[in-house]
C-alpha positions as CSV (number, residue, x, y, z in Angstrom):
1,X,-11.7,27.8,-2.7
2,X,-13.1,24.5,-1.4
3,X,-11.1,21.4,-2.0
4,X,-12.8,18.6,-3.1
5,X,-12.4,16.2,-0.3
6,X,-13.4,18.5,2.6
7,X,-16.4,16.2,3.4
8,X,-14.2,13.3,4.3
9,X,-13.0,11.7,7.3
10,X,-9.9,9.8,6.8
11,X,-8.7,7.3,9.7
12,X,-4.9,6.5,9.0
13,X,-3.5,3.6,10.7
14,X,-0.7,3.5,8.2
15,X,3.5,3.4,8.8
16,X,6.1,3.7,7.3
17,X,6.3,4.9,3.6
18,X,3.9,3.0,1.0
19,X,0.6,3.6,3.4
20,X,1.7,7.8,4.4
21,X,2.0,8.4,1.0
22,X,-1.8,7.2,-0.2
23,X,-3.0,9.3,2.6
24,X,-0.8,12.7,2.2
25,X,-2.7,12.6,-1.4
26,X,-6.1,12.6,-0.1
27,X,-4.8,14.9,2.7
28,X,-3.4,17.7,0.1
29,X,-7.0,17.3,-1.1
30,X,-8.8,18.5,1.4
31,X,-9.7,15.3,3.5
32,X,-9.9,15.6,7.6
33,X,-6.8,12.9,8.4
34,X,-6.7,11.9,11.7
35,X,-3.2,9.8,12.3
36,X,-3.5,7.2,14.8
37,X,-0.2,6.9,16.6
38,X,1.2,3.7,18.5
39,X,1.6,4.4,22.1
40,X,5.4,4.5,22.1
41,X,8.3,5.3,19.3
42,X,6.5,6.0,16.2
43,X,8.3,5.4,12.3
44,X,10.4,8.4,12.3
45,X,11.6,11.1,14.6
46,X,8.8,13.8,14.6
47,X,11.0,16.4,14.0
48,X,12.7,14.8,11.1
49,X,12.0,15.9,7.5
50,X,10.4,12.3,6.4
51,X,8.3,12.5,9.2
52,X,7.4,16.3,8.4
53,X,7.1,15.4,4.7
54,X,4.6,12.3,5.1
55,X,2.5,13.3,8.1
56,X,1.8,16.5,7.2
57,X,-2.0,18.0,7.4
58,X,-3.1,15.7,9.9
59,X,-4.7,15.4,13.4
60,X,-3.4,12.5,15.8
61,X,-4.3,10.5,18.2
62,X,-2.2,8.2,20.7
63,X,-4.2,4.6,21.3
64,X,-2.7,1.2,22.2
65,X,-4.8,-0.9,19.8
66,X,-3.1,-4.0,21.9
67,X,-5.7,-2.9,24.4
68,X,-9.3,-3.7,24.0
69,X,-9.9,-0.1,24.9
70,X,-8.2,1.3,22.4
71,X,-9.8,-0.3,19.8
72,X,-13.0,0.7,21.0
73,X,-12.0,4.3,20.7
74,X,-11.0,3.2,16.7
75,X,-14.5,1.8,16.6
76,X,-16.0,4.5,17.5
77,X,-14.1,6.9,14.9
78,X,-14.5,4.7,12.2
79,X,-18.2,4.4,12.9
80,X,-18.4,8.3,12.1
81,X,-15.5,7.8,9.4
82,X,-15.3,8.0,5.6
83,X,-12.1,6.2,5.0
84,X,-9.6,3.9,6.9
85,X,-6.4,3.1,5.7
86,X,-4.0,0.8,6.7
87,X,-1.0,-1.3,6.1
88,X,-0.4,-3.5,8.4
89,X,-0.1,-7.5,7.2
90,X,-3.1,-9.1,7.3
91,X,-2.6,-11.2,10.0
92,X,-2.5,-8.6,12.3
93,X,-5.3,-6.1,11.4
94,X,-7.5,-10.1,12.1
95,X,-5.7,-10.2,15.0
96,X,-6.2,-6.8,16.8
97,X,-10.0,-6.9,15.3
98,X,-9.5,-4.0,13.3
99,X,-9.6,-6.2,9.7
100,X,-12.3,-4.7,7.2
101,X,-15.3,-7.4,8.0
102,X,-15.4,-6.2,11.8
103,X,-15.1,-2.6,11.0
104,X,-18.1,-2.8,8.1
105,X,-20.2,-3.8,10.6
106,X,-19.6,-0.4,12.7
107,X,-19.8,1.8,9.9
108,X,-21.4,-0.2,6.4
109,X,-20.7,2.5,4.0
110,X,-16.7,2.5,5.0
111,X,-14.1,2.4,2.5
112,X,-11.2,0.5,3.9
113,X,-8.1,1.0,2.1
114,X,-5.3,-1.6,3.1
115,X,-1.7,-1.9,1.5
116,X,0.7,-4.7,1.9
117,X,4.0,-6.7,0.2
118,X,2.0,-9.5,-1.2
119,X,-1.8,-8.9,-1.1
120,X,-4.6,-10.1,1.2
121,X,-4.5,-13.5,0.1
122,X,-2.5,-16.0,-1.6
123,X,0.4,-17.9,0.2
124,X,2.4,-15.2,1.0
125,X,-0.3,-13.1,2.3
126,X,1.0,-12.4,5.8
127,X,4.6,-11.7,5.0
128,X,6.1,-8.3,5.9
129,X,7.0,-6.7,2.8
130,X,9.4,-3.9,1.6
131,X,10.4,-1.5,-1.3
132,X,13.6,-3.1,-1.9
133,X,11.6,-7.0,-1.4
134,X,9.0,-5.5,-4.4
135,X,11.9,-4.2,-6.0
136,X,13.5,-7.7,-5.9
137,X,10.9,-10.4,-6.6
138,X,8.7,-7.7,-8.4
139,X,12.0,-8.3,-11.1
140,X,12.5,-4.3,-11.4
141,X,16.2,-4.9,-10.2
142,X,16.5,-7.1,-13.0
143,X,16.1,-4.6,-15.6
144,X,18.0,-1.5,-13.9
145,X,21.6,-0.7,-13.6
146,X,24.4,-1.5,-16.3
147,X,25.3,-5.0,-18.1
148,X,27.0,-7.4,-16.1
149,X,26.6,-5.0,-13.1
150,X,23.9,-7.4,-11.3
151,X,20.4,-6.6,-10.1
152,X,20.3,-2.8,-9.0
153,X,17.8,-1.1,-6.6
154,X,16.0,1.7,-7.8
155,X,17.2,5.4,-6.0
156,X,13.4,6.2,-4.9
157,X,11.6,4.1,-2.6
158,X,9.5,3.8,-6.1
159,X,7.7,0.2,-5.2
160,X,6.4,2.4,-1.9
161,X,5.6,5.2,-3.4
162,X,3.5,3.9,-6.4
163,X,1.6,1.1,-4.2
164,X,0.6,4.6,-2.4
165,X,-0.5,6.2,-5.2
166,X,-2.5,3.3,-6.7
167,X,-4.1,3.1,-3.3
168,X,-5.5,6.8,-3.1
169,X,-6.5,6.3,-6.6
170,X,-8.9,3.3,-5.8
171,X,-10.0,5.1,-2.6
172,X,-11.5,7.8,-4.7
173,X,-13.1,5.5,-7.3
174,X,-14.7,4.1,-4.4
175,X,-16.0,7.4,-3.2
176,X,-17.0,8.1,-6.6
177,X,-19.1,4.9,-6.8
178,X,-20.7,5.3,-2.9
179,X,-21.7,9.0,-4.1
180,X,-23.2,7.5,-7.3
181,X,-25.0,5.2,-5.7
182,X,-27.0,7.6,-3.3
183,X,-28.3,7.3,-0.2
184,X,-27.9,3.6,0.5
185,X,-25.0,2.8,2.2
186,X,-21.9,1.2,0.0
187,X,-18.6,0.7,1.0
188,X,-15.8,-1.2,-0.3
189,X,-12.6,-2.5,0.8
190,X,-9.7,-1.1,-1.5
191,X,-6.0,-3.3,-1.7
192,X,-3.0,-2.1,-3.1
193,X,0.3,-4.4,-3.1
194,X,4.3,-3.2,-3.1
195,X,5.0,-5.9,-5.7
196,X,2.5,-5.3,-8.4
197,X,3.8,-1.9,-9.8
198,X,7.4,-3.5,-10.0
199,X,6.2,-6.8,-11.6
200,X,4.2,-4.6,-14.1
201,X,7.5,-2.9,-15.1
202,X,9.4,-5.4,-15.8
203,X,7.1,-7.4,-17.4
204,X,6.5,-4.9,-19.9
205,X,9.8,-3.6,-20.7
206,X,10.6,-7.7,-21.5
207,X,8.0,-7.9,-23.4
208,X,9.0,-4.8,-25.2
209,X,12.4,-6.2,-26.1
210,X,11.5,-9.6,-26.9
211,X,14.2,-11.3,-24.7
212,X,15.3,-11.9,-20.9
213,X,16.8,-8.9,-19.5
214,X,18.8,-11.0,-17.1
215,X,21.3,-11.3,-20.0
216,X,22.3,-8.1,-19.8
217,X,23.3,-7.9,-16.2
218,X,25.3,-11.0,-15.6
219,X,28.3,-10.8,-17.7
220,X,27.9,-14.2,-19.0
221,X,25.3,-16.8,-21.2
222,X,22.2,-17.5,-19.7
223,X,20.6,-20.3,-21.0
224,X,16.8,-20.3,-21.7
225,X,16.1,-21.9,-18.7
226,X,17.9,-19.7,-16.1
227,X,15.8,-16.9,-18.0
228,X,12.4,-18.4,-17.6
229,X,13.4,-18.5,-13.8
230,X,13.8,-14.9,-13.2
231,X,11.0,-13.0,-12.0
232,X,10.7,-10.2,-14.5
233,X,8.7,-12.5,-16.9
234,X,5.1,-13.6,-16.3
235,X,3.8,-16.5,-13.9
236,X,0.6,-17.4,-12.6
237,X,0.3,-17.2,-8.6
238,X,-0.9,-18.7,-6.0
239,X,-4.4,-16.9,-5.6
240,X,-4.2,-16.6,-9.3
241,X,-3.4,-12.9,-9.4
């Protein structure tokens, strides 16, 4: 039986967690994943069980995307591509030429799928982000754990793994649309961000309970201005997002 991504080509340029995950979905359906590795020490040992849980169903390839060579070679597989994902902050895709405006131009109907802490504008754009960060300013450790315990992690990389998921989901709208659409080439550049999912938590379970969870985890009064100041409640950002 077919699966129903055996037409694509996926180019992952993706490390870590968050970015491995959205491709190991598209991966277990069907999708042609070639893995571009750095030229050197890669995320995780190769023969360790993340590594063998995150990376499998793949192809690789070794290129030094520091070189201009080796992002010729990337040009030429995107050019032939479906998909490209990435999550590297968005300073640095600019900087190695790789960014989705200079790869459109190679291939037009790309869809360039890109995941990072903060999003790909704003004034935090090009920080390096986390789980636990998402987890933290996203206000999700605000509203786990046990009264007057403090702000608690979550026990899954869940901030990761849900900015993943949220990205292979978009990917295939995208798909969806460009095969809609016909013949005339469409792409699309797809964005998933670490902080979102945990914000959206948060912010909902608050809501829910009509009050500051904050209260519950630091053993003492909080007055109504401490709570506005904690992150599980609404604000308007930067990039007004």
């Amino acid at each position: 039986m077919a699966l129903p991504l055996e037409p694509y080509t996926v180019i992952d340029l993706t490390r870590a967690r968050s970015g491995p995950t959205c491709i190991r979905q598209l991966a277990e359906m069907g999708a042609k994943v070639i893995k571009v590795e750095n030229k050197g020490r890669g995320d995780f040992a190769r023969d360790g069980f993340d590594f063998q849980n995150l990376h499998r169903n793949k192809r690789s390839i070794t290129l030094d995307l520091k070189n201009p060579r080796g992002v010729e070679v990337l040009k030429r597989l995107a050019a032939k591509a479906d998909v490209l994902v990435e999550n590297y902050r968005p300073d640095v895709k600019h900087r190695l030429g790789i960014d989705y405006e200079t790869l459109s131009k190679v291939n037009p109907r790309l869809v360039y799928g890109s995941i990072s802490g903060f999003g790909q504008s704003g004034p935090y754009r090009d920080r390096p982000g986390y789980d636990q960060i998402a987890q933290g300013m996203g206000g999700l450790m605000s509203i786990t754990g046990l009264p007057g315990q403090g702000p608690v992690r979550v026990g899954i990389p869940v901030a990761d793994l849900t900015a993943g998921m949220f990205l292979a989901h978009g990917i295939l709208v995208a798909l969806a649309r460009a095969r809609a659409l016909g013949p005339r080439p469409v792409g699309a550049h797809v964005a998933a961000r670490g902080v979102v999912p945990c914000s959206t938590s948060s912010v909902a379970l608050d809501a829910r309970q009509g009050g500051c969870r904050a209260r519950e985890h630091a053993g003492r009064e909080i007055s109504d201005g401490e709570c506005r100041r904690v992150p599980a409640l609404a604000r308007q950002t930067g990039d007004r997002q």
